[in-house]
C-alpha positions in Angstrom: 106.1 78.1 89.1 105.0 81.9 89.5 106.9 83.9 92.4 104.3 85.1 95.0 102.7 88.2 95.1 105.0 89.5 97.7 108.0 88.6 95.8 107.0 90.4 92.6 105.7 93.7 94.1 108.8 94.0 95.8 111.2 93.8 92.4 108.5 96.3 91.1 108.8 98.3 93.2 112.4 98.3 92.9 112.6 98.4 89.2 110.7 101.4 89.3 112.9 103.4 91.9 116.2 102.3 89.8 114.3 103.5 86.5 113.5 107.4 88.8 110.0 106.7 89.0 108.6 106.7 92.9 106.6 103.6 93.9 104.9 102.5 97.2 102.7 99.7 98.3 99.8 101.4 99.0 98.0 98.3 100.5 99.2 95.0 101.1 97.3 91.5 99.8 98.3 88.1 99.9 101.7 87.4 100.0 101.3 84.1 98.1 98.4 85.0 95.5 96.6 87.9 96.0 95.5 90.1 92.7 97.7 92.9 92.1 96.9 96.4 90.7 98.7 99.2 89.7 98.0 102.9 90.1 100.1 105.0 87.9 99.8 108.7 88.3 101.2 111.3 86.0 100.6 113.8 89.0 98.6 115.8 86.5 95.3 114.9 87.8 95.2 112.2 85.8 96.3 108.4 86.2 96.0 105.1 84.7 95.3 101.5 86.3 96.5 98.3 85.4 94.9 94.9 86.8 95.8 91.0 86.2 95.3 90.2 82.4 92.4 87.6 82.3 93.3 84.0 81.4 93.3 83.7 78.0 95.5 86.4 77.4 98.0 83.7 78.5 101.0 81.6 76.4 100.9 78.0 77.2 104.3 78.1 76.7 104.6 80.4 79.6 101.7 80.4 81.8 103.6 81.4 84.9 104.7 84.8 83.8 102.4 88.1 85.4 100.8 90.0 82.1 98.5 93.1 83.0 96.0 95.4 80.8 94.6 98.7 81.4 91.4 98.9 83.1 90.1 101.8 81.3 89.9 101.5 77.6 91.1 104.9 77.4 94.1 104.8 79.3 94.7 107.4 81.7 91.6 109.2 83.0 90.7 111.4 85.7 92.3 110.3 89.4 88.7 109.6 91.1 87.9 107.4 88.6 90.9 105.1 89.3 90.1 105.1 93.1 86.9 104.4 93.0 87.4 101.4 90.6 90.0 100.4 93.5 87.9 100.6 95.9 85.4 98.3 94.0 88.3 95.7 93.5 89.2 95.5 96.8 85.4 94.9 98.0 85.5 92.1 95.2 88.9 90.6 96.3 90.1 91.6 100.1 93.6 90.1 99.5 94.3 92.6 96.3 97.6 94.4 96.8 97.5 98.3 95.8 100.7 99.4 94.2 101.0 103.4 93.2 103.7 104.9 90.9 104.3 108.2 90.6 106.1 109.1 86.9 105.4 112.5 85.0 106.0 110.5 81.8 103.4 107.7 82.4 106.5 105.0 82.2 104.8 101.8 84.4 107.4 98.9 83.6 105.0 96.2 83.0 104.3 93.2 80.7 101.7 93.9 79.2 99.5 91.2 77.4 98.1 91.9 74.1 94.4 92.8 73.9 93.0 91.9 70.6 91.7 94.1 67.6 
């Protein structure tokens, strides 16, 4: 069973103040479901995002578990590019939940799934 969306951003969010990193729920979604993304900002001008990893990037052997990729190939790219991709996400999906880190060393604390070669 997969804890809710609620559940998870909270412990984030946590994990990320423990490790000195700042986080804050920049908009709430769904507390049971809804699609979360992550704004990670290196408060250089520049910032990365990170979004649910697509289905496939899943184990079977553990397909409750929360995997994200990049949204930009390149990683971390100018801020306005990341908000405006939010701002398309949450037009596609109204119950997405916003999350924004704030780390000079571009740390995020995520599981990332493995994007093939």
């Amino acid at each position: 069973m997969r804890l809710k969306s609620a559940i998870w951003v909270s412990a984030h969010i946590r994990r990320c103040h423990i490790e000195g990193a700042f986080a804050v729920v920049r908009r709430r979604g769904a507390e049971e479901a809804g699609a979360i993304f992550i704004k990670l900002a290196r408060l250089d001008g520049t910032a990365a995002l990170f979004g649910p990893a697509p289905q496939t990037a899943f184990d079977e052997a553990r397909p409750s578990e929360r995997l994200f990729v990049s949204s930009f190939a390149e990683g971390f790219v100018p801020e306005e590019k990341v908000e405006a991709r939010i701002v398309r996400e949450i037009d596609f999906d109204p119950d997405t939940w916003i999350l924004e880190v704030e780390d000079r060393a571009g740390r995020h604390f995520l599981d990332l799934a493995e994007t093939p070669r």
